[in-house]
OpenMM code with the backbone's topology and positions (N, CA, C; nanometers):
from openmm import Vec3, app, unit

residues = "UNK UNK UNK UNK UNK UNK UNK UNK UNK UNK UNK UNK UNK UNK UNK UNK UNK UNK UNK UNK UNK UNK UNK UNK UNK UNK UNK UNK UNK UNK UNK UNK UNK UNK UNK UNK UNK UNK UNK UNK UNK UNK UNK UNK UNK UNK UNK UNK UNK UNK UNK UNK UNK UNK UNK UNK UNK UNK UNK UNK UNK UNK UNK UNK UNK UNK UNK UNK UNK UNK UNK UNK UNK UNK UNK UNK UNK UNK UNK UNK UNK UNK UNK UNK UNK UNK UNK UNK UNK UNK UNK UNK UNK UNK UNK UNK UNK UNK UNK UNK UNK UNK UNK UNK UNK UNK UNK UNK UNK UNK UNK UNK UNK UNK UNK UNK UNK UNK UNK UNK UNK UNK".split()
positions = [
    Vec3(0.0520, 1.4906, -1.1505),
    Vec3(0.0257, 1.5743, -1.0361),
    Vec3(0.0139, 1.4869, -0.9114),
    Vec3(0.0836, 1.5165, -0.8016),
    Vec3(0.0752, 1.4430, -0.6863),
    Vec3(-0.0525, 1.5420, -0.5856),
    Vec3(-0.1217, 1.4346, -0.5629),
    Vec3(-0.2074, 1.4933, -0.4576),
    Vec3(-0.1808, 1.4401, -0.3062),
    Vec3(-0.2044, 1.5718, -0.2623),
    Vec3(-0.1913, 1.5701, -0.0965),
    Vec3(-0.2353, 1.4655, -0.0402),
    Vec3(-0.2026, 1.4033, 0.0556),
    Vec3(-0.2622, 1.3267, 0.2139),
    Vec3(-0.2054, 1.3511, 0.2543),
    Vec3(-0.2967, 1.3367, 0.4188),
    Vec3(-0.2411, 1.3557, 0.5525),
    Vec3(-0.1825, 1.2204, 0.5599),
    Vec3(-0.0638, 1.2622, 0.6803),
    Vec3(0.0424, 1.1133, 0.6721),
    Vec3(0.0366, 1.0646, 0.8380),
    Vec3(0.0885, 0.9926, 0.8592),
    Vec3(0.0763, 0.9423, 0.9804),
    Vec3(0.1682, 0.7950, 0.9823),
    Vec3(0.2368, 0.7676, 1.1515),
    Vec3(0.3324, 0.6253, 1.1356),
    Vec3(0.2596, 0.5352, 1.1664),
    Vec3(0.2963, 0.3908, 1.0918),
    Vec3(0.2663, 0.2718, 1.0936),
    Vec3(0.3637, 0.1772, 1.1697),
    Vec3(0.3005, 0.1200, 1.2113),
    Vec3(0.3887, -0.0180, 1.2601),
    Vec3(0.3615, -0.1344, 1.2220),
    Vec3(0.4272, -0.1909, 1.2122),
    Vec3(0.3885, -0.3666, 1.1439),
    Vec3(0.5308, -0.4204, 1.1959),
    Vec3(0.4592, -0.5661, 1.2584),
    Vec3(0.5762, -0.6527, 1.2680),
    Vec3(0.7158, -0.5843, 1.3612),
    Vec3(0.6874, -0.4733, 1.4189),
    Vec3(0.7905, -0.4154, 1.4863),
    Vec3(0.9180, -0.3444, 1.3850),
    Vec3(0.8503, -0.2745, 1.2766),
    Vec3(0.8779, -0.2018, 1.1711),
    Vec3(0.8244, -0.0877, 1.1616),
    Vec3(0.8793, 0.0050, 1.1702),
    Vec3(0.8018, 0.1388, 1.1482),
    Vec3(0.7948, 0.1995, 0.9765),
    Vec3(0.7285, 0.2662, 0.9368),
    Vec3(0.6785, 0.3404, 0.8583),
    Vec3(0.6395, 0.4726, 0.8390),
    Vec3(0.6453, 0.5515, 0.7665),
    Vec3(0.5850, 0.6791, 0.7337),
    Vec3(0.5335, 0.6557, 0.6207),
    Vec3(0.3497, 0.6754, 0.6446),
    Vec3(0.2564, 0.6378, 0.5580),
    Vec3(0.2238, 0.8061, 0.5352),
    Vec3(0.1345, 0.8003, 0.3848),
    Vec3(0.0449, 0.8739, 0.3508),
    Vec3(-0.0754, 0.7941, 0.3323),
    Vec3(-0.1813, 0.8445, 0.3627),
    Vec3(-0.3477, 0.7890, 0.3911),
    Vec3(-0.3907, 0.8604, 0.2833),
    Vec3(-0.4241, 0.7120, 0.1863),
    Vec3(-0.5460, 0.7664, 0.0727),
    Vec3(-0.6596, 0.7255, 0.1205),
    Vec3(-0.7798, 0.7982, 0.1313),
    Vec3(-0.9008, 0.7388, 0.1687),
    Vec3(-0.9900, 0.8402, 0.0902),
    Vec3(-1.0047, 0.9438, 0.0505),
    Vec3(-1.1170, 0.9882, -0.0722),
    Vec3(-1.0712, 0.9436, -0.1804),
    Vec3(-1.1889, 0.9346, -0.2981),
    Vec3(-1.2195, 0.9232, -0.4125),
    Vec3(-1.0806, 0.9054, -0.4743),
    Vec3(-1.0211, 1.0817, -0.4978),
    Vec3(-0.9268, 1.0901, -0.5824),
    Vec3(-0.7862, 1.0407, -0.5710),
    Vec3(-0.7891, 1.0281, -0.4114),
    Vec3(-0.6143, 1.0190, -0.3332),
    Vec3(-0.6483, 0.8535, -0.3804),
    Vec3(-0.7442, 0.7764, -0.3807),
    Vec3(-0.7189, 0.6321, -0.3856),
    Vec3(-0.7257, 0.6042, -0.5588),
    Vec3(-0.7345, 0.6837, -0.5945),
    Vec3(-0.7046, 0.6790, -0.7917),
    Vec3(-0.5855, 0.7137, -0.7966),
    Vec3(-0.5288, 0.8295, -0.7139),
    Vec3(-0.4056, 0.8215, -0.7812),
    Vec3(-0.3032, 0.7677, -0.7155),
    Vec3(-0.2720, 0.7642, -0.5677),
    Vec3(-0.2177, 0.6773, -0.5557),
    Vec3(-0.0832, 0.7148, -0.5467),
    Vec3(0.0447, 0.6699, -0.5885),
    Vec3(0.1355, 0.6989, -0.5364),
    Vec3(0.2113, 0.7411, -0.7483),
    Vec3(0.0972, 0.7707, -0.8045),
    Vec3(0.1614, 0.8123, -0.9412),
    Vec3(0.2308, 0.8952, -0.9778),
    Vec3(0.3153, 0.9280, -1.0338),
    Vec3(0.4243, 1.0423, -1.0724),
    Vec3(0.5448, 1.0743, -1.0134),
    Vec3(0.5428, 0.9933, -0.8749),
    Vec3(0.6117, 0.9705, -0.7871),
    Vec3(0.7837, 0.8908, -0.8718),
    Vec3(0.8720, 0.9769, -0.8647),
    Vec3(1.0117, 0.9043, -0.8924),
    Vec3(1.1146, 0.8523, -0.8042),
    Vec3(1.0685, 0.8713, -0.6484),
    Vec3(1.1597, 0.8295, -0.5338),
    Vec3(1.0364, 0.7716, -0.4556),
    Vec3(1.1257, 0.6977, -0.3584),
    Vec3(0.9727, 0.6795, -0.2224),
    Vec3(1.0787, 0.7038, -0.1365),
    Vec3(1.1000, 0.6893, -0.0031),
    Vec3(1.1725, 0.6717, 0.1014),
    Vec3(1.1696, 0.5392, 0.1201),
    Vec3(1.3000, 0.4762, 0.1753),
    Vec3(1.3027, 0.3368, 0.1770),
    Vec3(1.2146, 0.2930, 0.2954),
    Vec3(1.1342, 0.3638, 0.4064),
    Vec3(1.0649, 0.3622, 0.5381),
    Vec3(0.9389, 0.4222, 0.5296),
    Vec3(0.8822, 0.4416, 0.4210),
    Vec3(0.7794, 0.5319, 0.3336),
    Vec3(0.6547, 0.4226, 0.2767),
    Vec3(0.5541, 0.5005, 0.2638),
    Vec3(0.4337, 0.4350, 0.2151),
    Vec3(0.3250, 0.4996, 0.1591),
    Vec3(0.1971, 0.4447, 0.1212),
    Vec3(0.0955, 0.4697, 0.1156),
    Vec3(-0.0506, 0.3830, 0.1288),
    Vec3(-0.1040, 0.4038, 0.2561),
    Vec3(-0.1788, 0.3145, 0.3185),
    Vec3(-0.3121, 0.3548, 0.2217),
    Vec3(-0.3800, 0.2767, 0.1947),
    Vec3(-0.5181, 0.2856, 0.1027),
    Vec3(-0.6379, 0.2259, 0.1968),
    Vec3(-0.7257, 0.3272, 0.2638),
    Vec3(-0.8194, 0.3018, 0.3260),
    Vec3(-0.9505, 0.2505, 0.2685),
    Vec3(-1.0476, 0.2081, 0.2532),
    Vec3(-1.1618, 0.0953, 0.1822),
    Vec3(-1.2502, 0.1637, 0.2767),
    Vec3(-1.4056, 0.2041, 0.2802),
    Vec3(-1.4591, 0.2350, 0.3216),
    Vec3(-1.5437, 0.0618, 0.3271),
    Vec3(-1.5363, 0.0170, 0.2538),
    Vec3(-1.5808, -0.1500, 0.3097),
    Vec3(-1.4872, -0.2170, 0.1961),
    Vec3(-1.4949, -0.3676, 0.2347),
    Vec3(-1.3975, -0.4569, 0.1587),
    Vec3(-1.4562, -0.4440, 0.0042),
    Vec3(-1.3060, -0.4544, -0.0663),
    Vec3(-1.3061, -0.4484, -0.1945),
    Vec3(-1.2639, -0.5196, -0.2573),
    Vec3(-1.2471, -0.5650, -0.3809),
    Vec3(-1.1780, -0.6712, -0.4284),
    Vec3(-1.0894, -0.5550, -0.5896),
    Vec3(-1.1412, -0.4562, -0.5208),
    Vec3(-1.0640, -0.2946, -0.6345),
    Vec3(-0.9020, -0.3587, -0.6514),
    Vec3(-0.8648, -0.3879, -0.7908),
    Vec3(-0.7219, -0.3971, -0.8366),
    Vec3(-0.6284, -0.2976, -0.8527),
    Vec3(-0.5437, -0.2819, -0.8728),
    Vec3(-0.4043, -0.1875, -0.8766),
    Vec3(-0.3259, -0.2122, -0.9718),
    Vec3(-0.2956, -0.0580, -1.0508),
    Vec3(-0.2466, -0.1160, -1.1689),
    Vec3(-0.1139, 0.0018, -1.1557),
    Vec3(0.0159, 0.0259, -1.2308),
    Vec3(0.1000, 0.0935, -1.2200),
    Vec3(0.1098, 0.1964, -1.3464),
    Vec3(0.0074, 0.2486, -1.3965),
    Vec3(0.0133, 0.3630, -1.4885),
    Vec3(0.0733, 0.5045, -1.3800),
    Vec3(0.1787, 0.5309, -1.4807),
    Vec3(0.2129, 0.6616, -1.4798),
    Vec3(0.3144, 0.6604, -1.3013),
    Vec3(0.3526, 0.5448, -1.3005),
    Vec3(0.4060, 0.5221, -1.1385),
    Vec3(0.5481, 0.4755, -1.2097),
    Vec3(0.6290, 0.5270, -1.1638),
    Vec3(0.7798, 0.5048, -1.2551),
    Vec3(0.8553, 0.4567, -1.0799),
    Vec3(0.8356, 0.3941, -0.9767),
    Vec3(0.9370, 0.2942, -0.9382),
    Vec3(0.8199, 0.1760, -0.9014),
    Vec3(0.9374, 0.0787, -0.8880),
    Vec3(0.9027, -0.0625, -0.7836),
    Vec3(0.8213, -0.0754, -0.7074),
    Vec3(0.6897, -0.1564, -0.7255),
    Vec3(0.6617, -0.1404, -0.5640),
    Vec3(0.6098, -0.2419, -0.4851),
    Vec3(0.5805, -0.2881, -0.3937),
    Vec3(0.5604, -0.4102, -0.3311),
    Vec3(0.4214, -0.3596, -0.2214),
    Vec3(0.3209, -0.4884, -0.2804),
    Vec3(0.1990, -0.4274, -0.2507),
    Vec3(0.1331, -0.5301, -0.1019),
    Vec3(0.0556, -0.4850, -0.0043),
    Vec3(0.0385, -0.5595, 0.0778),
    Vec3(-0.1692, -0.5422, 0.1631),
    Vec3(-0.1898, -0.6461, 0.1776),
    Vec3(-0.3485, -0.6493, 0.1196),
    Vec3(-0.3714, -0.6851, 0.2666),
    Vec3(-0.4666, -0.6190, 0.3191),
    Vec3(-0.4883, -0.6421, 0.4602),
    Vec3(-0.6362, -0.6296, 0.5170),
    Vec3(-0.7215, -0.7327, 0.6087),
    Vec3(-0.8409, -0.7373, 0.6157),
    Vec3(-0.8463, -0.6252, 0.7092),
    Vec3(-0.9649, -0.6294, 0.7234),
    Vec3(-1.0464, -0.5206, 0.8156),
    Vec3(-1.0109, -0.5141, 0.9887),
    Vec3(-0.9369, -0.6597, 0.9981),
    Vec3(-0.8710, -0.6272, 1.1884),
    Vec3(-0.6833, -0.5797, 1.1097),
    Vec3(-0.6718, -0.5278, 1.0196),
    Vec3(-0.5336, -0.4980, 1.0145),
    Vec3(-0.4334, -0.5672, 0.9391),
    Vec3(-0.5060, -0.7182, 0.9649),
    Vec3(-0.3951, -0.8323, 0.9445),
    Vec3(-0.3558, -0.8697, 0.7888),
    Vec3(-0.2442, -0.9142, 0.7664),
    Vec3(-0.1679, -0.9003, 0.6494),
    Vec3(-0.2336, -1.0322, 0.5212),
    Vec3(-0.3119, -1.0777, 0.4710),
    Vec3(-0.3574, -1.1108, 0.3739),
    Vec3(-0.2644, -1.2053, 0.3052),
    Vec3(-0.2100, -1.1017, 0.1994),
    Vec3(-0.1310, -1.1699, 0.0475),
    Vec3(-0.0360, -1.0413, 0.0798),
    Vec3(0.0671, -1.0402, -0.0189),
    Vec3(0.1538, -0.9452, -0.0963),
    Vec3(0.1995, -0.9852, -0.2285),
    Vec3(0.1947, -0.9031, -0.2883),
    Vec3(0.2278, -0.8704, -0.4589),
    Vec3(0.3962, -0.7451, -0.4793),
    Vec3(0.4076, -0.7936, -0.6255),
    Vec3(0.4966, -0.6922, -0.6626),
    Vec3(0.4303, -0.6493, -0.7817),
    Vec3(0.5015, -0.5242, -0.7903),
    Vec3(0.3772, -0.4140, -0.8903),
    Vec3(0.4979, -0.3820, -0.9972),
    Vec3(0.5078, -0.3639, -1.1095),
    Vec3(0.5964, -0.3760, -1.2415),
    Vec3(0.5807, -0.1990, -1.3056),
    Vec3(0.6556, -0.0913, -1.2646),
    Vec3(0.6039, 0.0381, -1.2863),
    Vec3(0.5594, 0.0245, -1.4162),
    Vec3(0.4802, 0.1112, -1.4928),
    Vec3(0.3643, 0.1135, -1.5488),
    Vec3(0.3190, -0.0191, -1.6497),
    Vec3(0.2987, -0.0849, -1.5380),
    Vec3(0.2111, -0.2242, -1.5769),
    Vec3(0.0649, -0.1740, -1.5767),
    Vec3(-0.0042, -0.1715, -1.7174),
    Vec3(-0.1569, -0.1465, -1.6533),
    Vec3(-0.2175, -0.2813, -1.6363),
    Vec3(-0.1586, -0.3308, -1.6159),
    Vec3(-0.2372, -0.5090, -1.5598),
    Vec3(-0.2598, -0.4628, -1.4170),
    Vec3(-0.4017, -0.5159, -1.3812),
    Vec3(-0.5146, -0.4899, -1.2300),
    Vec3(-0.4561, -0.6118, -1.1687),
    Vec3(-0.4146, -0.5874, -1.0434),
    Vec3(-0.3594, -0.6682, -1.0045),
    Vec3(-0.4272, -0.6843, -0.8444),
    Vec3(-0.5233, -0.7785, -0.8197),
    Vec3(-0.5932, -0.7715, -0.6826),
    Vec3(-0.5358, -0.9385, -0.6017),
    Vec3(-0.5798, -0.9091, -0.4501),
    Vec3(-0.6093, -1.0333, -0.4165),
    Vec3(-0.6532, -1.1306, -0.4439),
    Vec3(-0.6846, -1.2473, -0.3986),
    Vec3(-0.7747, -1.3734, -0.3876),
    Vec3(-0.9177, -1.3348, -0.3344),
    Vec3(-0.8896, -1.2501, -0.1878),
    Vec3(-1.0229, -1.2110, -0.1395),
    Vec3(-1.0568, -1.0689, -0.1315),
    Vec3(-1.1331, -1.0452, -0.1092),
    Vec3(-1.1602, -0.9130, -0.0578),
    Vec3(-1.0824, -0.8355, 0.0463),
    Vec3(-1.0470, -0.7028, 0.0157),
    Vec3(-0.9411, -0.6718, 0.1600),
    Vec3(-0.9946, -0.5305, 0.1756),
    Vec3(-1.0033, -0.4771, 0.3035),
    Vec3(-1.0115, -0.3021, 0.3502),
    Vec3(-0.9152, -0.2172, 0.3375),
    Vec3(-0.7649, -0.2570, 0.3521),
    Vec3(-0.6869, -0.1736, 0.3634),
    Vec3(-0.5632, -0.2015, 0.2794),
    Vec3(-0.4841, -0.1818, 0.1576),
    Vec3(-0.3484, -0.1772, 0.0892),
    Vec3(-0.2332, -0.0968, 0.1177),
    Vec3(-0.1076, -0.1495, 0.1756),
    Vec3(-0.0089, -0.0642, 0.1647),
    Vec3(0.1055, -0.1049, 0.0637),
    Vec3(0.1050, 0.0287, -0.0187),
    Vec3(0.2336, 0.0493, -0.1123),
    Vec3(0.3766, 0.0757, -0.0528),
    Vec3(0.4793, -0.0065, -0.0993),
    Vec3(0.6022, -0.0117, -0.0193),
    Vec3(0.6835, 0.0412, -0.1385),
    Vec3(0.8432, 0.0012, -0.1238),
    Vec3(0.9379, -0.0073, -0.2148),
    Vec3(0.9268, -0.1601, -0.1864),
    Vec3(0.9866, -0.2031, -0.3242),
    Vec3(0.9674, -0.3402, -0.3560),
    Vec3(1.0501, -0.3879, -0.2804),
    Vec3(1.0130, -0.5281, -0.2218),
    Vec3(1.0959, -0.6192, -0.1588),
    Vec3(1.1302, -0.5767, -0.0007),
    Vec3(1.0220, -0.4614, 0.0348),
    Vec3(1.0245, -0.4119, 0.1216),
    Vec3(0.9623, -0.5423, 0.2904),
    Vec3(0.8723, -0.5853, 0.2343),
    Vec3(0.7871, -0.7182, 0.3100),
    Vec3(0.9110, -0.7903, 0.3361),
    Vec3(0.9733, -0.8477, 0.2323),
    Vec3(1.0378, -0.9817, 0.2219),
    Vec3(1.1735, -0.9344, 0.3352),
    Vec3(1.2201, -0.8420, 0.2588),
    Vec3(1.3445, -0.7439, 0.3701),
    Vec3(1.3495, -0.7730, 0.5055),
    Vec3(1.1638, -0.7235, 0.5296),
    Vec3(1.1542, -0.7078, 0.7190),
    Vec3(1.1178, -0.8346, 0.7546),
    Vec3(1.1018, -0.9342, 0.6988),
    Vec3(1.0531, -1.0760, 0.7056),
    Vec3(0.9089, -1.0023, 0.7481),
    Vec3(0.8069, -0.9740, 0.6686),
    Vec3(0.6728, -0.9585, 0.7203),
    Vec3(0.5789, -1.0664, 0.6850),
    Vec3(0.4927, -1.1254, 0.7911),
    Vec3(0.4196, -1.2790, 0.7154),
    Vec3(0.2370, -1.2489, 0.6832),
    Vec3(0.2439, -1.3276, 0.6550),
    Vec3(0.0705, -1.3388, 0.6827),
    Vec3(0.0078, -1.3476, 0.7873),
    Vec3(-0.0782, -1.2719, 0.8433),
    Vec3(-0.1083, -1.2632, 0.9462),
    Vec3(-0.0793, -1.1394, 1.0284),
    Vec3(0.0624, -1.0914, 0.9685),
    Vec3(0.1096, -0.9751, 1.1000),
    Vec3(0.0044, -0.8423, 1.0724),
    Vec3(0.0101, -0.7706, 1.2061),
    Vec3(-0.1382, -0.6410, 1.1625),
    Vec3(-0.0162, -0.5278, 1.2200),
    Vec3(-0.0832, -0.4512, 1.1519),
    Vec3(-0.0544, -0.2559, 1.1274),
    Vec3(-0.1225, -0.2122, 1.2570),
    Vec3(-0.0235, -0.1293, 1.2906),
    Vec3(-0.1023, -0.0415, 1.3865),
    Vec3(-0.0364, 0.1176, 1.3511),
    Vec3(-0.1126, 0.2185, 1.3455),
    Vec3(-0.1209, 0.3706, 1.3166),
    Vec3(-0.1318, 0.4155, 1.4195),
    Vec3(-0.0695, 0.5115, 1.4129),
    Vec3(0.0151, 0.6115, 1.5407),
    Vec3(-0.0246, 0.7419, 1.4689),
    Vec3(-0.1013, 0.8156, 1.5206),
    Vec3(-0.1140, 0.9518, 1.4800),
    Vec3(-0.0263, 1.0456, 1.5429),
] * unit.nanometer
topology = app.Topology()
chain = topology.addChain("A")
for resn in residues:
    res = topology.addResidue(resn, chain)
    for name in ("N", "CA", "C"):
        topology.addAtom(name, app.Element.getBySymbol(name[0]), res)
């Protein structure tokens, strides 16, 4: 079952996006699961009500995805690739506030580095 979020665009790095915002309980459990397409310009931003060191695992998520870990001013952390239904937890080094789910190889594509920050456009 896919559950609703409200969506809203992202920018990074002079890249745009169309995010969905998980930020309750359930939208950040499930996540982008059951899901069999994404849009190649598509996402799902994971909001932290404070820093977490919460892992990510790919049950029941049948594509690719390329994961990106970002502190609390926005800025870009680490990135990972996610193996569809890998239940291996797969977190940062440090603690981060905010995760966005891509299509894989999506970072590497736009050349996105460490350091670059998100900005949301409602």
């Amino acid at each position: 079952m896919i559950i609703p979020c409200p969506s809203a665009q992202l920018t990074l790095a002079g890249h745009t996006l169309t995010v969905e915002i998980a930020s309750t309980p359930r939208q950040l459990a499930r996540g982008l699961m059951s899901r069999t397409t994404l849009k190649p310009n598509a996402g799902m931003l994971f909001v932290f009500k404070h820093k977490t060191h919460t892992g990510f695992w790919m049950k029941n998520t049948h594509i690719p995805l390329s994961i990106g870990f970002f502190d609390h001013d926005r800025s870009l952390m680490e990135t990972q690739s996610l193996t569809p239904h890998s239940l291996t937890q797969q977190s940062p080094k440090q603690p981060y506030a905010f995760a966005l789910e891509v299509n894989q190889g999506w970072f590497a594509k736009h050349a996105i580095k460490k350091g670059d920050r998100f900005n949301l456009i409602k």
